[in-house]
PyMOL Python script that loads the backbone (N, CA, C, O; Angstrom):
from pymol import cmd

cmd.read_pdbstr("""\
ATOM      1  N   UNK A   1     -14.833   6.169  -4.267  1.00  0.00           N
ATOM      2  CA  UNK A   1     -13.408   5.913  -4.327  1.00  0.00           C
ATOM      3  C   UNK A   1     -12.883   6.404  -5.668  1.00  0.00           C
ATOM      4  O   UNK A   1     -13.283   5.880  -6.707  1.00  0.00           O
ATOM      5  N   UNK A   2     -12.129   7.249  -5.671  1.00  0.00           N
ATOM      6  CA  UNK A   2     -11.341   7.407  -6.900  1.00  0.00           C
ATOM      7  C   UNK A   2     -10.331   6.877  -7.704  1.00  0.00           C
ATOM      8  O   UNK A   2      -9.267   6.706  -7.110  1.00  0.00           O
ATOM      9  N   UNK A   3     -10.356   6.580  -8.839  1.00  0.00           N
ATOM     10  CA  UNK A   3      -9.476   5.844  -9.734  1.00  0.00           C
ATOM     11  C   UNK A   3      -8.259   6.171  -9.646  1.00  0.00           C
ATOM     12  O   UNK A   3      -7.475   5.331 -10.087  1.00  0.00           O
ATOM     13  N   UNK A   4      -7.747   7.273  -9.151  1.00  0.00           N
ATOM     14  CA  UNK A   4      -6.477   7.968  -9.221  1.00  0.00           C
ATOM     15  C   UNK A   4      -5.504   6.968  -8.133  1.00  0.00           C
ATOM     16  O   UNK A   4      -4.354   6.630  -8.411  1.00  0.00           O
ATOM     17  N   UNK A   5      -6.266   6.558  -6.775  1.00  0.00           N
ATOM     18  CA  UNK A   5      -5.899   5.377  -5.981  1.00  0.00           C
ATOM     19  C   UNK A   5      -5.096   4.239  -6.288  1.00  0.00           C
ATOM     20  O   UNK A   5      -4.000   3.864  -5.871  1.00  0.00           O
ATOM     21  N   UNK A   6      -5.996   3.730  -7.210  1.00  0.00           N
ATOM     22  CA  UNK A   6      -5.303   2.695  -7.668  1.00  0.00           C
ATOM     23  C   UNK A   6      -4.447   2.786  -8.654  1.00  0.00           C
ATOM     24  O   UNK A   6      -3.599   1.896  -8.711  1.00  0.00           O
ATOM     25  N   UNK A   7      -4.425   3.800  -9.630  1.00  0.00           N
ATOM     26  CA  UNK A   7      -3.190   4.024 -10.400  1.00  0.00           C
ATOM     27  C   UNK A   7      -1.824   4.171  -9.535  1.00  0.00           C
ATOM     28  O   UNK A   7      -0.711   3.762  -9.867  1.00  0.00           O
ATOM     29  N   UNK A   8      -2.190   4.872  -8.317  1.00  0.00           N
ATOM     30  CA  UNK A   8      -0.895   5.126  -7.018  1.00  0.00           C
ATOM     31  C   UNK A   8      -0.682   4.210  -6.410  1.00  0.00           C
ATOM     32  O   UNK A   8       0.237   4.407  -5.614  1.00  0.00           O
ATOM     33  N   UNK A   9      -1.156   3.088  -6.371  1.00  0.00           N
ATOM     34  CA  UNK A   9      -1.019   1.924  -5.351  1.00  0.00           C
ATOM     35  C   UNK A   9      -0.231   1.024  -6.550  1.00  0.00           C
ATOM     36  O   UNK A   9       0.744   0.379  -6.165  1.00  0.00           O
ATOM     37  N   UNK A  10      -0.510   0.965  -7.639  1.00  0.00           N
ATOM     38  CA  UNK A  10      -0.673  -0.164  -9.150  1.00  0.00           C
ATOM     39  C   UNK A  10       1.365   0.388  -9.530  1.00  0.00           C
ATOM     40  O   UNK A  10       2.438  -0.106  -9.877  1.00  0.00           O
ATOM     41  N   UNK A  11       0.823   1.516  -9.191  1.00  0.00           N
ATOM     42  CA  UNK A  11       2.960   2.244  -9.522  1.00  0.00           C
ATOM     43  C   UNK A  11       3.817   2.680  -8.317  1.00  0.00           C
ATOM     44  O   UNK A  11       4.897   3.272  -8.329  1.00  0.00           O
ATOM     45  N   UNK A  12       2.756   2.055  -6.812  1.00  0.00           N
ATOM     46  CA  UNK A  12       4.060   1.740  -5.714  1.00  0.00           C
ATOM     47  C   UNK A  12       4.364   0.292  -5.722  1.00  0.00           C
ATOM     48  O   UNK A  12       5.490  -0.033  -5.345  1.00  0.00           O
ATOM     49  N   UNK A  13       3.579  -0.580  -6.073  1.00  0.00           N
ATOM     50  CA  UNK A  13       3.739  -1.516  -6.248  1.00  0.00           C
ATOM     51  C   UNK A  13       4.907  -2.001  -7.317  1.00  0.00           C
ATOM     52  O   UNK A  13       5.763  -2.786  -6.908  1.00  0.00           O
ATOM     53  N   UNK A  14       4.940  -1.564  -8.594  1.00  0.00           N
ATOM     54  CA  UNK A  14       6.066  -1.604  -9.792  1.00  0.00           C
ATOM     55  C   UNK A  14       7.018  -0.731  -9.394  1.00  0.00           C
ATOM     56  O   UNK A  14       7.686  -0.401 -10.373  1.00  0.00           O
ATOM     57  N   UNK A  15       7.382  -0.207  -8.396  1.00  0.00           N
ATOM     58  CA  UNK A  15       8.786   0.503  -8.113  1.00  0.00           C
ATOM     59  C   UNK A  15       9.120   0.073  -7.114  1.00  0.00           C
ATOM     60  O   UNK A  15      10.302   0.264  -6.826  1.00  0.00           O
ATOM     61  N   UNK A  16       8.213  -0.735  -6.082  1.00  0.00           N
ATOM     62  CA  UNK A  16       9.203  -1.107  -4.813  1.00  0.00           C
ATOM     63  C   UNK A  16       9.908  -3.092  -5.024  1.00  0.00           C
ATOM     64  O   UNK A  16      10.694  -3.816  -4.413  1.00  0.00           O
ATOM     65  N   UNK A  17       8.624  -3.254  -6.787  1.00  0.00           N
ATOM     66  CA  UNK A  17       8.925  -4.822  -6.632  1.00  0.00           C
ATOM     67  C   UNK A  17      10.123  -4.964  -7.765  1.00  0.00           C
ATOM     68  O   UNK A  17      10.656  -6.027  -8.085  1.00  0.00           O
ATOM     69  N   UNK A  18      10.460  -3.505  -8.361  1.00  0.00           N
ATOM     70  CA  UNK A  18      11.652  -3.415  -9.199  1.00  0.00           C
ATOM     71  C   UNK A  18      12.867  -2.790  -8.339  1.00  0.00           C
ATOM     72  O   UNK A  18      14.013  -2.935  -8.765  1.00  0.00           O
ATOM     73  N   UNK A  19      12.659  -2.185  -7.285  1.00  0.00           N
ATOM     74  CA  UNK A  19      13.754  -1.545  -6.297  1.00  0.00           C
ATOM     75  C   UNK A  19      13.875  -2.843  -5.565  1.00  0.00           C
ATOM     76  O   UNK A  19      15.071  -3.037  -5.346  1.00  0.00           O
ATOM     77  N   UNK A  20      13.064  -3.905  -5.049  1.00  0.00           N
ATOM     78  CA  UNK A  20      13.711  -5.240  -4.690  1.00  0.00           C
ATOM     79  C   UNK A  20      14.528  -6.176  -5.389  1.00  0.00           C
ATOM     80  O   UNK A  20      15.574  -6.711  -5.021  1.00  0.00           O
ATOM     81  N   UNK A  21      13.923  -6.286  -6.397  1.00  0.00           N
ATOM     82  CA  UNK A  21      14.887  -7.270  -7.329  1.00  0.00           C
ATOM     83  C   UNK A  21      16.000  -6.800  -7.824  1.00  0.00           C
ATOM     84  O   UNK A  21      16.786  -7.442  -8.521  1.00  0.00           O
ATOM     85  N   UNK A  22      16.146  -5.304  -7.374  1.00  0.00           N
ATOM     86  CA  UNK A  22      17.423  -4.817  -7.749  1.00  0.00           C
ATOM     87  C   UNK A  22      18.140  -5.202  -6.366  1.00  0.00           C
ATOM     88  O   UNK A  22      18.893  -6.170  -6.471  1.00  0.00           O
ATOM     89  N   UNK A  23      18.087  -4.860  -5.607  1.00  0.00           N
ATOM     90  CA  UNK A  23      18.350  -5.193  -4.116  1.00  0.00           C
ATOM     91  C   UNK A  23      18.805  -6.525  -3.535  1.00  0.00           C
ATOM     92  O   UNK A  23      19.741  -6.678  -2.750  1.00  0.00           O
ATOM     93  N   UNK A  24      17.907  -7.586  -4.100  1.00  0.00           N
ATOM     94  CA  UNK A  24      18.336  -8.553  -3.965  1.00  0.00           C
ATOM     95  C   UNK A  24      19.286  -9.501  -4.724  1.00  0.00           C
ATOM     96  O   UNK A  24      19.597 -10.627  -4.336  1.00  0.00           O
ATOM     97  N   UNK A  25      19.759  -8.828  -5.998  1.00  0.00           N
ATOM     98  CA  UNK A  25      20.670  -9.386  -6.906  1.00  0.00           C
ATOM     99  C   UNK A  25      21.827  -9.081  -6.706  1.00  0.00           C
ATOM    100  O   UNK A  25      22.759  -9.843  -6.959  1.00  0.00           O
ATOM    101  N   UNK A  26      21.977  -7.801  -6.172  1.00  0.00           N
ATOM    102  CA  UNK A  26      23.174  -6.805  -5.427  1.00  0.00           C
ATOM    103  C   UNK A  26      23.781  -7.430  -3.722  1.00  0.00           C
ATOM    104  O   UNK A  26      24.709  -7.044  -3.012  1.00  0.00           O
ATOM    105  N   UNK A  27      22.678  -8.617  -3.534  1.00  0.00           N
ATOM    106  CA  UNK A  27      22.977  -8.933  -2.119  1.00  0.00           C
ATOM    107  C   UNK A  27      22.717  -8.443  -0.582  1.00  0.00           C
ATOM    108  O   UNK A  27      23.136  -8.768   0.529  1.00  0.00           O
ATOM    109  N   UNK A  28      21.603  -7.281  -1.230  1.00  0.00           N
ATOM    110  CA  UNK A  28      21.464  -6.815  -0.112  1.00  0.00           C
ATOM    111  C   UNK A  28      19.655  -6.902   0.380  1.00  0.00           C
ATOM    112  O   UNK A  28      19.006  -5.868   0.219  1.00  0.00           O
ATOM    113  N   UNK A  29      19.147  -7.782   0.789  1.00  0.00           N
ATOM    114  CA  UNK A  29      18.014  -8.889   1.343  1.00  0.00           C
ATOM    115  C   UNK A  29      17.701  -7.857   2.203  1.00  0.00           C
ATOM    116  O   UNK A  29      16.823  -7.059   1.873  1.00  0.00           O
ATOM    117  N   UNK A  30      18.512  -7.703   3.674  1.00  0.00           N
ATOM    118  CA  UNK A  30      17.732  -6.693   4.263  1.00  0.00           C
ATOM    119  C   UNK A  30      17.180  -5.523   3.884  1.00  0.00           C
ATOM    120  O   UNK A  30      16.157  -5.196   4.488  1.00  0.00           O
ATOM    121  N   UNK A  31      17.706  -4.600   2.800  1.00  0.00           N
ATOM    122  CA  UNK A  31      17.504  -3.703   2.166  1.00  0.00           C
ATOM    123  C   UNK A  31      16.163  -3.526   1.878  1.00  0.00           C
ATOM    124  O   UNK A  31      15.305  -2.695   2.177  1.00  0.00           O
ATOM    125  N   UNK A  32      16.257  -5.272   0.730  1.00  0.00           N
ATOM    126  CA  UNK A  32      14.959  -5.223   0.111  1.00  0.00           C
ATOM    127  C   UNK A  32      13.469  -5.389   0.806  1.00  0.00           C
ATOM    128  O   UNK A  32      12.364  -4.983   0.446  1.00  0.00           O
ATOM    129  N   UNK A  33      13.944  -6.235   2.073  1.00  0.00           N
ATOM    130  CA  UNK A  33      12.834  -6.559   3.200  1.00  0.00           C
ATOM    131  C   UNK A  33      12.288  -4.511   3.581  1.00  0.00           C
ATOM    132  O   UNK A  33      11.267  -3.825   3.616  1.00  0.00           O
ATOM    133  N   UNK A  34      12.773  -4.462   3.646  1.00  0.00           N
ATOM    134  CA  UNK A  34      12.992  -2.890   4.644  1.00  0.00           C
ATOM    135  C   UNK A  34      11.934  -1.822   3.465  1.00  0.00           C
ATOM    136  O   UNK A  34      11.186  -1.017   4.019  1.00  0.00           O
ATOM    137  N   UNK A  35      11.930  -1.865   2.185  1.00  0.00           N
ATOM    138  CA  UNK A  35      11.600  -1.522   1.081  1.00  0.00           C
ATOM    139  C   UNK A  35      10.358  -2.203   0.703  1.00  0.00           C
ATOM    140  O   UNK A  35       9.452  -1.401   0.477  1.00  0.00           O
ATOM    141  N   UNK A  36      10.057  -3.357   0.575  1.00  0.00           N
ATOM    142  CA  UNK A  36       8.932  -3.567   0.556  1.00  0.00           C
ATOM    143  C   UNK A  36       8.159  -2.992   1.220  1.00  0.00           C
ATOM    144  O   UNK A  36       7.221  -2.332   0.773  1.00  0.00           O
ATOM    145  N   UNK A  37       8.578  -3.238   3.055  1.00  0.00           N
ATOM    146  CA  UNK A  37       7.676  -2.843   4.121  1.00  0.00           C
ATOM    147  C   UNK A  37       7.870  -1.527   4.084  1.00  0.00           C
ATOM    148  O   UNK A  37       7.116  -1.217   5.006  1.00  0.00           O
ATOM    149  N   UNK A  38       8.342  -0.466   3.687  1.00  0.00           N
ATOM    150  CA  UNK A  38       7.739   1.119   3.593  1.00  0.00           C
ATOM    151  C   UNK A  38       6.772   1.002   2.593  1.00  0.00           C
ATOM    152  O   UNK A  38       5.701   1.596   2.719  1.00  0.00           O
ATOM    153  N   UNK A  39       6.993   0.368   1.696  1.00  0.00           N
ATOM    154  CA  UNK A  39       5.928   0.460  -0.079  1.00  0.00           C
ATOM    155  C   UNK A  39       4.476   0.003   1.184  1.00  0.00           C
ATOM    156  O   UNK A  39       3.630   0.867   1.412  1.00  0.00           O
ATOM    157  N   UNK A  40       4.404  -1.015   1.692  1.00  0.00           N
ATOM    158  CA  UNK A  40       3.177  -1.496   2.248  1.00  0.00           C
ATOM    159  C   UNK A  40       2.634  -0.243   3.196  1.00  0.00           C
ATOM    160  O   UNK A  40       1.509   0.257   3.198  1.00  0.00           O
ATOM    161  N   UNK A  41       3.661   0.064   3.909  1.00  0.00           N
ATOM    162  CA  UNK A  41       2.817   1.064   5.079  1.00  0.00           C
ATOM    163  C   UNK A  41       2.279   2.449   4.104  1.00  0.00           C
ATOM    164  O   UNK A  41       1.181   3.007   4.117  1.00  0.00           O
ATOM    165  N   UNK A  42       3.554   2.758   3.246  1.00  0.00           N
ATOM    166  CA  UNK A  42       3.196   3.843   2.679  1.00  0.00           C
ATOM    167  C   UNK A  42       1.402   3.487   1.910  1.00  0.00           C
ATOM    168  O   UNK A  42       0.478   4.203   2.294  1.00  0.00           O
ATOM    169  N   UNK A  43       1.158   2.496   0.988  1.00  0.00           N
ATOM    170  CA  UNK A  43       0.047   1.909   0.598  1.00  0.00           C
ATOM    171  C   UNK A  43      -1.234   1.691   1.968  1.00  0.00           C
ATOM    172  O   UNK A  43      -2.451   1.671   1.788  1.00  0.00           O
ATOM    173  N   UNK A  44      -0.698   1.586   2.958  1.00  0.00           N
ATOM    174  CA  UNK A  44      -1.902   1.418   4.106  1.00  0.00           C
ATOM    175  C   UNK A  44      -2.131   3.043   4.499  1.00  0.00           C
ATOM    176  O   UNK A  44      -2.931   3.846   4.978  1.00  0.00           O
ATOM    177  N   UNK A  45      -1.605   2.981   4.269  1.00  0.00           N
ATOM    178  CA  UNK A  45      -1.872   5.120   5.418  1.00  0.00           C
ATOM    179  C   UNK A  45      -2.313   5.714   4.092  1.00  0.00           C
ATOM    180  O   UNK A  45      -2.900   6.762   4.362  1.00  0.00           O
ATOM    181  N   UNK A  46      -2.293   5.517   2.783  1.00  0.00           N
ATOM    182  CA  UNK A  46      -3.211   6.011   1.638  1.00  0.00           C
ATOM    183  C   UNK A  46      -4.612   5.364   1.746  1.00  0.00           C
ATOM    184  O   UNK A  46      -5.488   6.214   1.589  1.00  0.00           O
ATOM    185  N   UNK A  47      -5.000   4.354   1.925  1.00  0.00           N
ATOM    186  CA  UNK A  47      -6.066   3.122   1.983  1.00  0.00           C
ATOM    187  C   UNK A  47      -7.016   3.617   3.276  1.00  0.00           C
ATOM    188  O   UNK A  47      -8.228   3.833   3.259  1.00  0.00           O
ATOM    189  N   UNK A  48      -6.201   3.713   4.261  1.00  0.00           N
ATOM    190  CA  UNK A  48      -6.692   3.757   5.409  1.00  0.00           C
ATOM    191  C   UNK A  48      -7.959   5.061   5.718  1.00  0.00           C
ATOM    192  O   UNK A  48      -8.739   4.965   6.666  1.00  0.00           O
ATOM    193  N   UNK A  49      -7.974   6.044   4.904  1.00  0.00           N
ATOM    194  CA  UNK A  49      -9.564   6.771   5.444  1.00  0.00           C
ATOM    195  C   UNK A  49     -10.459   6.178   4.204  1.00  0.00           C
ATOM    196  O   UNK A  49     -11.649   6.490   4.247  1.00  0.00           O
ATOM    197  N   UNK A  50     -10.120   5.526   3.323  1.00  0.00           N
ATOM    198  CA  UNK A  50     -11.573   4.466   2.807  1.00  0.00           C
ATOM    199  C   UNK A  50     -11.673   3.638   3.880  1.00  0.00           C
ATOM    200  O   UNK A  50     -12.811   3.773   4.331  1.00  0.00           O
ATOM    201  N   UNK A  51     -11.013   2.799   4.556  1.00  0.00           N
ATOM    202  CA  UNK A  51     -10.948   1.427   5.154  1.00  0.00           C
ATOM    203  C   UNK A  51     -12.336   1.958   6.557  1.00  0.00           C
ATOM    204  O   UNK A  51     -13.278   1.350   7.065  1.00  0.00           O
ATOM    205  N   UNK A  52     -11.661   3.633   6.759  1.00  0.00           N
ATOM    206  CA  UNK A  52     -12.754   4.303   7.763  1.00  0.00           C
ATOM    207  C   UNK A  52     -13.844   4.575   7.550  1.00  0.00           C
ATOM    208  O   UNK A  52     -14.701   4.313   8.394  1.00  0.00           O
ATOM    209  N   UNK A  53     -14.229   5.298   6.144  1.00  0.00           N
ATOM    210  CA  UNK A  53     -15.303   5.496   5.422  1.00  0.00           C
ATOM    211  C   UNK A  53     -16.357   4.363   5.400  1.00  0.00           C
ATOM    212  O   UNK A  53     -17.534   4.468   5.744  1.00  0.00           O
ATOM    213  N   UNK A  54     -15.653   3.134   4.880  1.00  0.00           N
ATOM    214  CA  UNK A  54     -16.271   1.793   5.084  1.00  0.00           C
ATOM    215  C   UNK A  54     -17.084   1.644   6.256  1.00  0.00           C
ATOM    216  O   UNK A  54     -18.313   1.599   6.295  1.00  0.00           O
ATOM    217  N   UNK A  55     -16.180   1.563   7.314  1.00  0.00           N
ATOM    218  CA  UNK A  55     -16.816   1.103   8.166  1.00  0.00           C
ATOM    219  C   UNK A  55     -17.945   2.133   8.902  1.00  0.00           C
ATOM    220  O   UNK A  55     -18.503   1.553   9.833  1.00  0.00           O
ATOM    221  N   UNK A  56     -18.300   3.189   8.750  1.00  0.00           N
ATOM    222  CA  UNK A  56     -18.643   4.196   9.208  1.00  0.00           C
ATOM    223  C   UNK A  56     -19.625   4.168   8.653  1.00  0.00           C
ATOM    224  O   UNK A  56     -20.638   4.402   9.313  1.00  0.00           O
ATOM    225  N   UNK A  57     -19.780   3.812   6.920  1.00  0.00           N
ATOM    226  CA  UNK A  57     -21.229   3.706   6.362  1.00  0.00           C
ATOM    227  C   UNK A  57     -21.395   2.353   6.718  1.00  0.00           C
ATOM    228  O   UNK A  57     -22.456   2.355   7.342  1.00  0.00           O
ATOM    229  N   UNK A  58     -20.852   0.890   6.677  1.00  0.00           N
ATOM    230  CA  UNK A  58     -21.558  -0.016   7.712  1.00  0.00           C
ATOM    231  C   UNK A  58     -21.814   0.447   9.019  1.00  0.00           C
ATOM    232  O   UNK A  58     -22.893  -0.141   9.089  1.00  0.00           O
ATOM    233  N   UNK A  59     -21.751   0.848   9.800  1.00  0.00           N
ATOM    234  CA  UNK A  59     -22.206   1.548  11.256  1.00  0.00           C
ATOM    235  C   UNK A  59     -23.597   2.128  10.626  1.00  0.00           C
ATOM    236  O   UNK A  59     -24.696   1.616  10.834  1.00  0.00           O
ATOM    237  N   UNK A  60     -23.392   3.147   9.915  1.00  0.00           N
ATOM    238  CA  UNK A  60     -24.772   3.902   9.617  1.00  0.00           C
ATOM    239  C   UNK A  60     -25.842   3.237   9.161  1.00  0.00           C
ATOM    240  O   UNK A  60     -26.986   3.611   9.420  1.00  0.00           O
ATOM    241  N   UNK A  61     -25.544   2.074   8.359  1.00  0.00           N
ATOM    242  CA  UNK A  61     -26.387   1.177   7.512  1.00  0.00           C
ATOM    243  C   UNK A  61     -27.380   0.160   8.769  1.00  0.00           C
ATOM    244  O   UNK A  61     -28.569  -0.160   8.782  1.00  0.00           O
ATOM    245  N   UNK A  62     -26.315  -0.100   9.666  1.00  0.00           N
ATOM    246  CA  UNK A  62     -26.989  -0.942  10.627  1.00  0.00           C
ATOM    247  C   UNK A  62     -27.706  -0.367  11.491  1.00  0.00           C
ATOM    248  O   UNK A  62     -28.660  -0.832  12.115  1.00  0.00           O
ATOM    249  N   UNK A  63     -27.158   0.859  11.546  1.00  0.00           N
ATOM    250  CA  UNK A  63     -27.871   2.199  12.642  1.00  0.00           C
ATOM    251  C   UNK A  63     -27.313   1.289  14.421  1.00  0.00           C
ATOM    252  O   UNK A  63     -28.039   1.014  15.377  1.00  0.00           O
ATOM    253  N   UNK A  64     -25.922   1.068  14.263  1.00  0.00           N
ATOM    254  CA  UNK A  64     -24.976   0.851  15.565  1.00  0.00           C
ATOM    255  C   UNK A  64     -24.859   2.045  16.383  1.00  0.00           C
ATOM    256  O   UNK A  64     -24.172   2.028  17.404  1.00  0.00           O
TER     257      UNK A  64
END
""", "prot")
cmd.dss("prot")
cmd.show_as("cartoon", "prot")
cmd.util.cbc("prot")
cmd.orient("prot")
């Protein structure tokens, strides 16, 4: 796994939880709901071919 990951996950995290609190001071809640949940999917569909990798060397490990 490369370190570069989590520096990208560590600064979607500090821009979508500073684009909320801007959002929600301005009154606009749905906005911020809507914004989180892209920051998350965007963060899962980066994650997601380790999450495969994982399981693929557990498969191999058990010999499934």
């Amino acid at each position: 796994m490369d370190v570069g990951i989590l520096f990208k996950i560590g600064a979607v995290g500090i821009l979508v939880s500073v684009l909320c609190q801007v959002l929600k001071h301005s009154g606009r809640e749905e906005q911020a709901f809507l914004a989180s949940l892209a920051g998350l999917i965007i963060v899962l569909f980066w994650i997601l071919p380790y999450i495969y990798d994982l399981f693929e060397d557990i498969k191999k490990l058990f010999v499934l």
